[in-house]
C-alpha positions as CSV (number, residue, x, y, z in Angstrom):
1,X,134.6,135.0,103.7
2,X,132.3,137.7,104.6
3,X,128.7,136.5,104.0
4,X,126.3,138.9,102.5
5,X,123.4,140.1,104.1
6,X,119.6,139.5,103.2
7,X,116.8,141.2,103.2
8,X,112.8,141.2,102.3
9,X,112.0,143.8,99.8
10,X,108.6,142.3,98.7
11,X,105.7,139.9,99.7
12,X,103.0,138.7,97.9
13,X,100.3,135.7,98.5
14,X,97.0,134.0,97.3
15,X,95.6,131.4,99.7
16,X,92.5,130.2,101.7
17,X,92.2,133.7,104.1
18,X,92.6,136.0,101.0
19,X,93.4,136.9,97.0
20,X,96.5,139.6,98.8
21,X,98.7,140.5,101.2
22,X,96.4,142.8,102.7
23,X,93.4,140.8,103.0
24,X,95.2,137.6,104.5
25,X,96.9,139.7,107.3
26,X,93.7,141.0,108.4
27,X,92.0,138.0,108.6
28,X,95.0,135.7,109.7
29,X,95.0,138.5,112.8
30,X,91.0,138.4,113.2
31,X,91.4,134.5,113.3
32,X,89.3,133.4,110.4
33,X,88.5,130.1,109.3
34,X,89.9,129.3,105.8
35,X,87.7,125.6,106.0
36,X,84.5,125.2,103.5
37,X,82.9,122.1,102.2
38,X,84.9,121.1,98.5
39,X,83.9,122.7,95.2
40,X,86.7,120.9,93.0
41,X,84.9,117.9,93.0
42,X,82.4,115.3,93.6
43,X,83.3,114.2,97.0
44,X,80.3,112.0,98.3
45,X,82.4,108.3,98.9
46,X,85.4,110.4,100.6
47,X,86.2,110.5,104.1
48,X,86.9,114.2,104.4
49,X,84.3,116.2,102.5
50,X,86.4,119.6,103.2
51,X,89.2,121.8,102.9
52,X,90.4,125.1,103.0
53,X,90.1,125.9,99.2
54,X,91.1,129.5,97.6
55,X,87.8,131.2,97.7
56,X,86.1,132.5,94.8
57,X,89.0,132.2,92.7
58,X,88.6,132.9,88.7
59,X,91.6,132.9,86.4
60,X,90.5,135.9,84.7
61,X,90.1,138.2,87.6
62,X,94.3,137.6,88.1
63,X,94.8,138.1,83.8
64,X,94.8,134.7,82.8
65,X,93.2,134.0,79.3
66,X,91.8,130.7,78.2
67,X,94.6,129.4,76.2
68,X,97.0,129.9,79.6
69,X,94.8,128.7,81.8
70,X,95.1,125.4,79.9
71,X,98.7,125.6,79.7
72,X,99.0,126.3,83.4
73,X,98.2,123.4,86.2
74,X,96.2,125.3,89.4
75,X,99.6,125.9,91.3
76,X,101.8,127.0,88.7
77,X,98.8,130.1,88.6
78,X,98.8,130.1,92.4
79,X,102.6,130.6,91.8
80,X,102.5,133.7,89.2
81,X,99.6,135.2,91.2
82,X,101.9,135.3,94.7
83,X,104.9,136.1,92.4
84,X,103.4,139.2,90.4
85,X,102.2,140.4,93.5
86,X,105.7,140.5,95.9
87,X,107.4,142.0,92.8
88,X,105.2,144.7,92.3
89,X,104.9,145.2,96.0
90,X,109.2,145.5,96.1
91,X,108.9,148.7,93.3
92,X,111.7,147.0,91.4
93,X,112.7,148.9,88.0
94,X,113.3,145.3,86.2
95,X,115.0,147.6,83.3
96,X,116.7,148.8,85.5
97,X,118.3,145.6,87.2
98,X,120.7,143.3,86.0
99,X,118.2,140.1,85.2
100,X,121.3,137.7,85.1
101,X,121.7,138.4,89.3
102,X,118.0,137.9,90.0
103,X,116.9,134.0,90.3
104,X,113.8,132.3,91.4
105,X,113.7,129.6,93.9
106,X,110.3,127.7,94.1
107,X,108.9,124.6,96.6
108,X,106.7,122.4,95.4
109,X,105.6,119.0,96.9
110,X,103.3,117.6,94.6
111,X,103.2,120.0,91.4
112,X,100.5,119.2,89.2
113,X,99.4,116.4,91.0
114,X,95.7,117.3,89.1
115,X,97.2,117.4,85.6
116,X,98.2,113.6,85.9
117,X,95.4,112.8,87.5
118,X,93.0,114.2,84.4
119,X,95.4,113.0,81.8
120,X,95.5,109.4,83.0
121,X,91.6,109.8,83.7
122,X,91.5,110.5,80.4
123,X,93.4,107.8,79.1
124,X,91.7,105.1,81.1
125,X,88.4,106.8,79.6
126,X,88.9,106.4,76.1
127,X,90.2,103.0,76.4
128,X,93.9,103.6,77.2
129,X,94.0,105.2,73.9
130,X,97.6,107.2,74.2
131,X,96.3,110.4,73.3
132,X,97.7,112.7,76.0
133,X,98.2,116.3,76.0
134,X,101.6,117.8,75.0
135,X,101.2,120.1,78.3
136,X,101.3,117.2,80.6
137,X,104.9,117.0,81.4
138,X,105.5,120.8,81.0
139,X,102.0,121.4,83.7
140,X,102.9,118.7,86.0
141,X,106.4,118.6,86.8
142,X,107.0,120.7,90.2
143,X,109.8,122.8,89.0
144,X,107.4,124.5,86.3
145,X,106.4,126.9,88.7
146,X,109.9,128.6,88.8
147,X,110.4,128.1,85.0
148,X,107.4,130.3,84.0
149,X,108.0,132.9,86.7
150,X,111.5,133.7,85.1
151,X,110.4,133.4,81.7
152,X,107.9,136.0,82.6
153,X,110.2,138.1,84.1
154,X,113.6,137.4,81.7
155,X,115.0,136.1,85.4
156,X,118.4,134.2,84.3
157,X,119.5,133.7,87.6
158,X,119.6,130.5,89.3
159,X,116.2,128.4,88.9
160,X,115.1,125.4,90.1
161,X,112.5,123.4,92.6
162,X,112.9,122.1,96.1
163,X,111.2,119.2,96.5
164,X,110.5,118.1,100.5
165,X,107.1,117.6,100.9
166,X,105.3,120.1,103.4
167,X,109.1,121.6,104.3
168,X,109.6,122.2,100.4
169,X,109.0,126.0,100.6
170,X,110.7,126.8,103.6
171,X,114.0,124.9,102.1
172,X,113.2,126.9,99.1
173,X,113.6,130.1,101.5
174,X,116.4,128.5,102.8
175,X,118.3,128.2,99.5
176,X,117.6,131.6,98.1
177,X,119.0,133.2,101.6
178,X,122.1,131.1,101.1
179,X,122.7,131.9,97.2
180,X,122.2,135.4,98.3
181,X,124.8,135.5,101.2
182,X,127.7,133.6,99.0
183,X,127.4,136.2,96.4
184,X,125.4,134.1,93.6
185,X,123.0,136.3,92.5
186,X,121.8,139.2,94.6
187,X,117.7,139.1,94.4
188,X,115.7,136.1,94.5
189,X,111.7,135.4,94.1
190,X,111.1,132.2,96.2
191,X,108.2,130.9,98.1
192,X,106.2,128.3,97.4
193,X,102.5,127.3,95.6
194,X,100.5,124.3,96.0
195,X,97.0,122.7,94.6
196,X,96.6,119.5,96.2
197,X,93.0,120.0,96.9
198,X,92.0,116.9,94.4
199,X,90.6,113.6,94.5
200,X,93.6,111.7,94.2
201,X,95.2,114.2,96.7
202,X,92.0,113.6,99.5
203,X,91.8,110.5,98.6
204,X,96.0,109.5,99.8
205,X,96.1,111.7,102.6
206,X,92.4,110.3,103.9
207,X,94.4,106.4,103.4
208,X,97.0,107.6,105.0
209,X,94.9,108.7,107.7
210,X,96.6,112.3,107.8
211,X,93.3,114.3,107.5
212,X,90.8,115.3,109.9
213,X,87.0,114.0,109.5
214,X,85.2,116.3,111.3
215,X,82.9,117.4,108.6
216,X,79.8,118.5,110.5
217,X,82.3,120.8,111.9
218,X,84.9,121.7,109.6
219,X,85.0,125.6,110.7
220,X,86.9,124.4,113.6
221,X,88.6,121.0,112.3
222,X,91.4,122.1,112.1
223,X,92.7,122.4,116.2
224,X,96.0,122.1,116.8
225,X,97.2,121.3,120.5
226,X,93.4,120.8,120.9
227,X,92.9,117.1,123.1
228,X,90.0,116.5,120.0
229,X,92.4,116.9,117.2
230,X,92.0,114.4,114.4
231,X,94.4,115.2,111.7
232,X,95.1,118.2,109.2
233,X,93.0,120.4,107.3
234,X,94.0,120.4,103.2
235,X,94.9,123.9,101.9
236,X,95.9,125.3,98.8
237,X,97.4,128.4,97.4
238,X,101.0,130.2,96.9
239,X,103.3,132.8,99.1
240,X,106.3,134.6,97.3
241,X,108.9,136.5,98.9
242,X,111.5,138.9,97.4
243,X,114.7,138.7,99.1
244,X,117.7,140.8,98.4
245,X,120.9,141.6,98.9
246,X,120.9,144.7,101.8
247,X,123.4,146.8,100.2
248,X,121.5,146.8,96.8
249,X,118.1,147.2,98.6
250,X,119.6,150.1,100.5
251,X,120.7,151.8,97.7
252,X,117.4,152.0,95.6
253,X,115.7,153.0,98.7
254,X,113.9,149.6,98.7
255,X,111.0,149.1,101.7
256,X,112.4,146.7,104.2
257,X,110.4,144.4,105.9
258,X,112.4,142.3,107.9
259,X,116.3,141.0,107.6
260,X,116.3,136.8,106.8
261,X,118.7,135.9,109.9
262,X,119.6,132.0,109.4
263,X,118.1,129.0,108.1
264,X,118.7,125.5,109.5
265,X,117.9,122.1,108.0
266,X,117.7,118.6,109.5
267,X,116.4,115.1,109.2
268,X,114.2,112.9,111.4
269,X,116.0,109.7,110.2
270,X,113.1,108.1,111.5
271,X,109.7,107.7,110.0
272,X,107.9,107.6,106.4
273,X,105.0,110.3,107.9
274,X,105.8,110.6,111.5
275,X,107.8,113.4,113.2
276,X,110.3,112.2,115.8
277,X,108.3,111.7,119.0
278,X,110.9,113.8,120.6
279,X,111.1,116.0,118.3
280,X,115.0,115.1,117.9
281,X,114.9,116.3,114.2
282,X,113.1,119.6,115.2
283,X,115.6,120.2,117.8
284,X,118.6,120.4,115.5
285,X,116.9,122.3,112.5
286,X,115.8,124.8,115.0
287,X,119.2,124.9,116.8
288,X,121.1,124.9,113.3
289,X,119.0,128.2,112.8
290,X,119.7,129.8,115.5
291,X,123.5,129.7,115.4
292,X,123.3,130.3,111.8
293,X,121.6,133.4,112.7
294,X,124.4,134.1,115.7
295,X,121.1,134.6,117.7
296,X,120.5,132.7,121.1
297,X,117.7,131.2,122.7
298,X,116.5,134.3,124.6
299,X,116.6,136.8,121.2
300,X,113.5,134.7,119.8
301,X,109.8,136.5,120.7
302,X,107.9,134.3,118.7
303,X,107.6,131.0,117.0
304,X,104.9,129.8,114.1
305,X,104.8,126.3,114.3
306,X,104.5,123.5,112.2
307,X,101.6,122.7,114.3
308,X,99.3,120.5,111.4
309,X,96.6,119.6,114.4
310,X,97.2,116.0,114.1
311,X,98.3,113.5,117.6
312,X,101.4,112.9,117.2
313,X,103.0,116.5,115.8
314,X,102.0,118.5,117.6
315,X,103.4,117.3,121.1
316,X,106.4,116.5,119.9
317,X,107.2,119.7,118.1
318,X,106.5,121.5,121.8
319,X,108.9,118.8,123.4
320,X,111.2,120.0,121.0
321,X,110.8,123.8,121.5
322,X,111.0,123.3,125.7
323,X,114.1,120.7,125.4
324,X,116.0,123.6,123.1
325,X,114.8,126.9,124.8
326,X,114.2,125.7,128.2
327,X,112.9,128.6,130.4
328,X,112.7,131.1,127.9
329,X,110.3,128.2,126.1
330,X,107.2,130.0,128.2
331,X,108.7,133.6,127.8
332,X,107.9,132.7,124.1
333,X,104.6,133.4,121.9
334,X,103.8,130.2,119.9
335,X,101.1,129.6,117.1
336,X,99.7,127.3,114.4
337,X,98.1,130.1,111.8
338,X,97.5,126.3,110.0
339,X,94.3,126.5,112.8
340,X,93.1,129.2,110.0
341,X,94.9,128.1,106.5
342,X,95.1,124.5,106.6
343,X,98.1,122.4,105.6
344,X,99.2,124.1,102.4
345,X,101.6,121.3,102.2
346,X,104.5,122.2,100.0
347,X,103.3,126.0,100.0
348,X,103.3,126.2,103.8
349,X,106.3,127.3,104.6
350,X,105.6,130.3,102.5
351,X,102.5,131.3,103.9
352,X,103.9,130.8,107.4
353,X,106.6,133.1,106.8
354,X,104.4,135.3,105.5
355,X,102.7,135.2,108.9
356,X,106.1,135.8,110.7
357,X,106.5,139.3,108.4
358,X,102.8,140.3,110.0
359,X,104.1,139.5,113.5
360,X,106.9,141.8,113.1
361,X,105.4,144.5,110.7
362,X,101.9,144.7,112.9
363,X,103.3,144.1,116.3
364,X,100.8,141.1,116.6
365,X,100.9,137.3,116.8
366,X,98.6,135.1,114.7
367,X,96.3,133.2,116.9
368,X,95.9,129.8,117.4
369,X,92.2,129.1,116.7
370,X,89.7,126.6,117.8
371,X,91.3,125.7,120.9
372,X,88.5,124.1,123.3
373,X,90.0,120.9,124.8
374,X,93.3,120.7,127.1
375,X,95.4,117.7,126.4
376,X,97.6,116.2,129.4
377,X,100.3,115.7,126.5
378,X,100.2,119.7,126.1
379,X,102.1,122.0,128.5
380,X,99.4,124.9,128.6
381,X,102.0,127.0,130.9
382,X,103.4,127.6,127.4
383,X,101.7,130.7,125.3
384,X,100.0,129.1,122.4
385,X,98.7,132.2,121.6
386,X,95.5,130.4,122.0
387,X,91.8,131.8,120.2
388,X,92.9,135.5,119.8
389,X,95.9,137.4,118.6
390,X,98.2,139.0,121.0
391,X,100.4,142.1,120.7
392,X,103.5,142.2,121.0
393,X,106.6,143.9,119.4
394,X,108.7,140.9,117.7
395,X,112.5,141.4,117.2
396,X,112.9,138.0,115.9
397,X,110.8,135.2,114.9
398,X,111.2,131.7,114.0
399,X,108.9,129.7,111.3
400,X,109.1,125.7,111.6
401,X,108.4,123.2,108.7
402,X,108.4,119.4,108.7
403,X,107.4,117.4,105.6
404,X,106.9,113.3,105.0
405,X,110.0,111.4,104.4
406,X,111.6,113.6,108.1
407,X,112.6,116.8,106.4
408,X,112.7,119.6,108.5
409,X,113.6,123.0,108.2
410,X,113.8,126.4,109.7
411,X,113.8,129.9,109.1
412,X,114.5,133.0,111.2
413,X,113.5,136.3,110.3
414,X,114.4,139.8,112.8
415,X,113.9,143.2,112.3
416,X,116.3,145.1,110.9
């Protein structure tokens, strides 16, 4: 069977560096700082006082009214923001399309995690009285997001959620560039939104201890390959992609941004939160990529990294990169944009894809930011893109994705 190829007509994005496309490449290249103390609530008895929250964000400003701002939990907005955005940006005629061939493919790892908080607030509150809201289920369940997206849009292709904790968008990617290629529809809106930024959501991760503490420094907190690292910086927000079928892109004279080259998908089969110290699980996702791609280890210019700044990731994602590419490891540029974003969890794949289209399209690599400390674990002969952004024209890059429970996945992008 001859698979079909795909393409990326459209990008759009809402998330801690900026309210567009536009204003997140700039500042994702001028290595900004996403990190701020937390507005969403009260968080004096918590560990970690900060995260990289969307800033200045107002349903109203993006067309929301009061009535579906109650209807719709913080991601499923961040969701129809990034959405709305990659669609106008792909100058699709939707009356002109066939709406049955266009499907929507959304990751998610924790949905409306502060609609059921709220509710069962609420409940506790008035003396367990079982007066919930009929938007509960409908706002918290993850697969919401690509629900209202095609009901916006009269999408009737596929829909549904992937579910993989911080690897959720990228196998959303993943899925979308597979239904593509076997002919099942022939456009897809996927990506990924996430609003984790709540007290319950702190308050686990903190227990867990997954996040950093630094908060008398949180500009920088957030350091991966940094010796001082302490854990990951909480992000929120949404990325959206529009990928299509080439020959239909090519024949409405779509812009093309990049061609989606392979996806691969593994599991750690190891640990409920840790990565494989060996990265044995990032070795085959990235491998499975590759060869999906019918690319080789010396095609790939640059890599964005899971890279969440905690001590045990980081290192072994790197083992995993030099095991796999071996010399052509340090003729590689590598970078964690999370050193700007934070952990968007579920909607990080998204974002970091996002950050691979920039590469490419602006002939610059993210940096790695707040890098002060060398680690003896770290091989520093390797280009960690390190503080500042680097040029360079990128053929092909690679975007890596790990979530709890050992899911990984990987998706390669190349120019056209």
């Amino acid at each position: 069977m001859q698979l079909r190829r795909v393409v990326i007509t459209g990008i759009g994005t809402i998330n801690p560096l900026g309210h567009s496309i536009e204003e997140y490449f700039t500042n994702l290249i001028d290595g900004v700082s996403g990190a701020a103390p937390i507005t969403r609530f009260d968080t004096t008895l918590f560990k970690t006082r900060f995260a990289c929250e969307v800033k200045n964000y107002d349903p109203s400003q993006f067309g929301f009214d009061r009535k579906e701002e109650r209807k719709l939990d913080l991601f499923t907005q961040f969701a129809l923001i990034s959405a709305s955005e990659a669609i106008n940006d792909s100058s699709l005629d939707l009356s002109q399309e066939d709406l049955d061939r266009i499907g929507v493919i959304w990751g998610s790892g924790i949905g409306g995690i502060d609609t059921l908080f709220q509710e069962t607030k609420g409940y506790f509150e008035s003396g367990c009285n079982p007066r919930f809201s009929p938007f509960l289920i409908p706002k918290m369940i993850p697969d919401i997001a690509a629900g209202i997206i095609s009901m916006k849009y009269g999408f009737r292709g596929p829909n549904f959620a992937t579910v993989s904790a911080c690897a959720s968008s990228t196998h959303a990617m993943c899925d979308a560039f597979n239904y593509i290629r076997l002919g099942k529809a022939d456009i897809f809106v996927t990506g990924g939104s996430e609003a984790g930024i709540t007290a319950p959501g702190m308050g686990g991760f903190n227990s867990a201890m997954a996040l950093s503490t630094r908060n008398d420094d949180f500009l920088t907190a957030s350091r991966p390959f940094d010796k001082t690292r302490d854990g990951f910086v909480m992000g929120e927000g949404g990325g959206a992609l529009i990928f299509e079928e080439l020959t239909h892109a090519l024949a409405r004279g779509a812009k093309i941004y990049a061609e989606v080259a392979g996806s691969g998908m593994s599991a750690d089969a190891y640990h409920l939160t840790a990565s494989h110290p060996e990265g044995l699980g990032a070795i085959l996702t990235m491998k499975g990529a590759l060869s999906d791609a019918g690319l080789s280890i010396g095609d790939v210019d640059y890599i964005n990294v899971h890279g969440t700044s905690t001590p045990v990731g980081d290192p072994a994602e790197l083992k995993a990169i030099k095991t796999l590419f071996g010399d052509h490891a340090y003729q590689l540029n590598i970078s964690s944009t999370k050193s700007m974003t934070g952990h968007l969890l579920g909607a990080t794949g998204a974002v970091e894809a996002l950050a691979c289209v920039c590469a490419i399209n602006k002939e610059t690599i993210p940096p790695t930011i707040n890098f002060e400390h060398e680690d003896p674990e770290i091989d520093y002969k390797l280009n960690l893109t390190l503080n500042k952004a680097q040029t360079r024209k990128v053929r092909v890059a690679m975007s890596n994705n790990f979530g709890f429970g050992g899911h990984n996945a990987t998706i390669v992008i190349k120019t056209l």
